[in-house]
Each structure stands twice: as C-alpha cells, then as structure tokens.
N, C-alpha and C positions, 0 to 999 in steps of 0.2 A: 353661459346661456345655452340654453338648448332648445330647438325648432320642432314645430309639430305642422306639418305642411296636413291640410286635407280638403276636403269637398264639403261644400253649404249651398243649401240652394245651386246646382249646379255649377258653383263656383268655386277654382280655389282658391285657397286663402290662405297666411300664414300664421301659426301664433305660439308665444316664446314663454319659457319656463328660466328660474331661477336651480328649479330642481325637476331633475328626471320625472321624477311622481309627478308634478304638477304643483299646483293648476297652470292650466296655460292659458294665454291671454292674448287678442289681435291687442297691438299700440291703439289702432285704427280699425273700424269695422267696413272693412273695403276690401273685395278680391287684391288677388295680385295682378291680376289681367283681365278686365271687365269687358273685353273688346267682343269675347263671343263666350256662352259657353264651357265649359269646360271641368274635366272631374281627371280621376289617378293621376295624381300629383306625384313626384320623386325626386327630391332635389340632389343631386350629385356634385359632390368638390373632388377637382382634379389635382392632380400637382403641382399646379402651379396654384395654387389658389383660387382660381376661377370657380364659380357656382355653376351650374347650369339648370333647369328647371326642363324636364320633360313631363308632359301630360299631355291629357287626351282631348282634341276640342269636335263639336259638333260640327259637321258641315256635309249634309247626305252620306252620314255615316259617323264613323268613333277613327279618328286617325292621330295619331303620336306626332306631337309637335317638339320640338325643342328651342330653348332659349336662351342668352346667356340670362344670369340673375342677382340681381343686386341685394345681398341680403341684408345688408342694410338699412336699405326703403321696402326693403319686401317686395318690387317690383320686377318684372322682365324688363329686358331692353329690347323694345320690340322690335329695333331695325336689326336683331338676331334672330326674328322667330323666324324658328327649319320648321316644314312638315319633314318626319324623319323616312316614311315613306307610304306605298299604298298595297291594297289588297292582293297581289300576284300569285303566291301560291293555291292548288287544288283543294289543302287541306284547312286553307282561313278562309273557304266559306261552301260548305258542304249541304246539302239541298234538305240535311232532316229538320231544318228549324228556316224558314226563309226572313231574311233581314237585309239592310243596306252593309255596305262594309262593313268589320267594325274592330279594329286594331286596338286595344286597350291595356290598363295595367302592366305601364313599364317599370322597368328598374336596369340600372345602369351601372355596372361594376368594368374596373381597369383591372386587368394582368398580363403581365408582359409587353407594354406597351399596346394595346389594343381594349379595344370597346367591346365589352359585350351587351347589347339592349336585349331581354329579353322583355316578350310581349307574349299576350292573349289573342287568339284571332276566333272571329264564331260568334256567334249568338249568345250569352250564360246562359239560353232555354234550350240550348242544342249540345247533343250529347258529346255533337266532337268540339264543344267549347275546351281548347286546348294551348298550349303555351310553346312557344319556339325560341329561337333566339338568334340577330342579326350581329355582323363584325365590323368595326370602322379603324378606320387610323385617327381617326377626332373624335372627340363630344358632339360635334358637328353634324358628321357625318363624312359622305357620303355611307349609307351603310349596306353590307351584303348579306342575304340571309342566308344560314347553314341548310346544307341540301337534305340534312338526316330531320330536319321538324316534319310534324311535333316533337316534344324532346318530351313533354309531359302529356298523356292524350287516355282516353278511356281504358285502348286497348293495350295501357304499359302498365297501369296502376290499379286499373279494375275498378275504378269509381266514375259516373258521370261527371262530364260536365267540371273537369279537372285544369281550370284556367287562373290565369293569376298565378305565377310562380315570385318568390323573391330568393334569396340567398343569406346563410351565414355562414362564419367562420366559427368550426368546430374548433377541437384541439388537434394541437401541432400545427394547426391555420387550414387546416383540410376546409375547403366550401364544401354546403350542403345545400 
C-alpha cells in the first residue's frame, strides 16, 4: 500500500494507493486532526517502526507541530502532539515582507542516529523566504537549530523566495 499525506481545505488528510501511480483514495473523508487547522504534512517512520506526523498548525502564525501516528486509523495520538519549536532566529523573520511567525514545510530524515527537521521560515511573499534546518536525538524533539541557516536563501541560489527544501538519495546514497 502506499500513502499520499496532503492538505484540503486547510486540513491534512490521508489517502492510500494500491499502486504508486494512483488513484488514491481517503477510506474516510475526515482529516487526520481536525482539532485546528493545519497544512505541510510529512509523515516519517523511524526504526523502530513508529510513524510520526509533522506539520504545520495555525495559531498566530505557521508553527511545526509533531505527533506520534497511527497509520492505521490515519489519526495522531494527540496526547503526543510537540510544537517542535518557535520563531528565534534574525533570518525567520526579516522585515522585507511583514507577517506573524511562520515556520513551515518540514521534512524529517535520520543519519547517524540523529534528526534532522528541515523547515522554511519567512513569509513565501518575502524574498528571504528561506529554509534551515534543526538537530534532535528523538522524533520528539527537543530540537537545536544549526547556527550556519539559512542553508537554502536568495543569496546561495540566486532565486527569490527559495523555501521548502525536501531531500533525495542520489547514487551511491549521496542525499541531495
């Protein structure tokens, strides 16, 4: 089976395929978490088997929540849900575009025994809408952000507004 996590109506949802190509389909026309809000869905499985669900919920701004995730029921366990964290650095919220916080579009890869969340911080109408990325020892959290973000930003790549990063694995397993 395979899973296509996305955003409806500002909500995520889940919906499963028999084949890559599709169609996909909810079982149920129901978010996964209807409690608030919520869009950039990313579901991550650890080593152990655990799912976890990171995405973005509204609340005076776009902040990264995380959860563990049953995907089974296609539901969070909410007495899991982490905000993962909040607005602190100069460079997630820079005065050419003025907005409330707004931390978005995670994605969550393990190596070497560690977390890496990469996120967007910034306005997408503001030019240093840019991507960074946080370290934990859990899915969980606690996480620490890397002192060198942006890692992805106008003035690396030469394009505005260069947010939302994800990762693959090229050949020989090199990420890109």
């Amino acid at each position: 089976t395979y899973y296509f996590s996305y955003t409806a109506n500002e909500q995520t949802v889940l919906a499963e395929s028999k084949s890559l190509l599709g169609p996909y389909r909810q079982k149920e026309v129901v978010p996964i978490d209807g409690s608030a809000k919520n869009i950039d869905s990313f579901i991550f499985k650890d080593d152990d088997g655990k799912y976890y669900l990171y995405h973005v919920r509204f609340n005076n701004g776009n902040y990264i929540w995380v959860a563990e995730f049953d995907l089974n029921s296609g539901k969070i366990k909410s007495e899991t849900l982490t905000k993962c964290f909040g607005q602190t650095e100069p460079w997630e919220a820079t005065p050419n575009f003025e907005s409330a916080p707004i931390m978005e579009g995670p994605t969550v890869v393990k190596m070497k025994g560690k977390y890496y969340l990469f996120y967007s911080a910034n306005h997408f109408k503001n030019i240093d809408y840019a991507v960074g990325y946080a370290v934990a020892d859990s899915p969980m959290g606690p996480w620490v952000k890397y002192e060198g973000n942006p890692i992805i930003h106008h003035s690396i790549v030469g394009e505005n507004g260069s947010g939302h990063g994800d990762l693959f694995e090229g050949k020989n397993a090199q990420l890109y």
